[in-house]
C-alpha positions as CSV (number, residue, x, y, z in Angstrom):
1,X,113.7,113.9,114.2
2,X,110.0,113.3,113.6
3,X,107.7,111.9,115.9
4,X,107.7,108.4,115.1
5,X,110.8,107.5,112.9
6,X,112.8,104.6,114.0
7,X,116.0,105.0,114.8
8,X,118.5,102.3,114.2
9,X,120.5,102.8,117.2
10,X,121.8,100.5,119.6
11,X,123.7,102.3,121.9
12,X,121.9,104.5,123.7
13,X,119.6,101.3,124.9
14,X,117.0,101.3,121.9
15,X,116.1,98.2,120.6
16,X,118.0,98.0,117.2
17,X,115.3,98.2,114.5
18,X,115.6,99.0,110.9
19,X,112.5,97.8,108.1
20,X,110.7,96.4,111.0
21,X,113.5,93.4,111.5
22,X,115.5,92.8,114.5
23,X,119.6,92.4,114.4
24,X,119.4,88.9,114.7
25,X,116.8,88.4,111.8
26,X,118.8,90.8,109.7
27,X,122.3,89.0,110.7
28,X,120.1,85.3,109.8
29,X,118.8,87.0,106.2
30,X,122.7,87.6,105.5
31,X,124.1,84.4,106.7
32,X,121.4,82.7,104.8
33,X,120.9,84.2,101.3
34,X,124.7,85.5,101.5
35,X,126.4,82.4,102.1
36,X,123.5,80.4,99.7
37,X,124.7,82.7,97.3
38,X,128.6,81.8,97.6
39,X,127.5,78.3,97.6
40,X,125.9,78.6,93.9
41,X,129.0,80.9,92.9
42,X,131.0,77.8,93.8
43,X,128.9,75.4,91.8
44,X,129.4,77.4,89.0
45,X,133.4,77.9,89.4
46,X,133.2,74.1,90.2
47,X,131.5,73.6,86.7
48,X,133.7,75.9,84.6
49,X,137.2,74.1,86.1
50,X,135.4,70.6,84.5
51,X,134.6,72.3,81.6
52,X,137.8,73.8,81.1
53,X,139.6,70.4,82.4
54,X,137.8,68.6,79.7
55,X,136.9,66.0,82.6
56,X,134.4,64.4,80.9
57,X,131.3,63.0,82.8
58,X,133.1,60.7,85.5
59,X,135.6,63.7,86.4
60,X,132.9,65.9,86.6
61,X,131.0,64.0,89.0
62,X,134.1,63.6,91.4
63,X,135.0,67.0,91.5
64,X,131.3,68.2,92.4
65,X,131.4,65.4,95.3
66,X,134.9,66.4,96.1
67,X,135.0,70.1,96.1
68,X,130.8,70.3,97.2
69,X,131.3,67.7,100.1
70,X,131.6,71.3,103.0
71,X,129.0,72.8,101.1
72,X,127.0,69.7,101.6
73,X,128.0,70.3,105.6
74,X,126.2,73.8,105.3
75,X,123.1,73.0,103.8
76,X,122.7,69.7,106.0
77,X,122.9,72.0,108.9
78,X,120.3,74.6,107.7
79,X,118.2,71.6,106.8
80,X,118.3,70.1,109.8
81,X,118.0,73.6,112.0
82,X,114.7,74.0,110.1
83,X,113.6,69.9,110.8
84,X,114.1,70.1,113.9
85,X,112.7,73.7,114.8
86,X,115.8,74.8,117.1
């Protein structure tokens, strides 16, 4: 291997390194943008069952404040996580 390339092994002791981010700011990236991604996928699956429902404005609105209510849970976490500075 040449002198100076990182290895991304954890096993044999080494620091796990890979594009100059830790594990645990690689596993926080993922959880972050991947689950922030789901959340808009589920907006959009939310909006399409309306559509296709034909709920009309007032059924609309309940089923984002229904079905969004956990997602709500997740991003009042991250929000507060980043308030707070834990």
């Amino acid at each position: 291997m040449p002198r100076g390339m990182r290895t991304a092994t954890w096993w044999f002791g080494k620091r796990f390194d890979m594009f100059g981010l830790t594990e645990e700011q690689i596993a926080q990236l993922g959880l972050t943008f991947g689950v922030g991604g789901f959340i808009l996928y589920m907006f959009f699956i939310i909006f399409q069952l309306a559509r296709e429902s034909k709920a009309g404005k007032f059924g609309t609105f309940m089923l984002f404040v229904v079905l969004g209510f956990g997602m709500l849970g997740f991003i009042a976490k991250n929000v507060l996580v980043w308030l707070l500075n834990i």
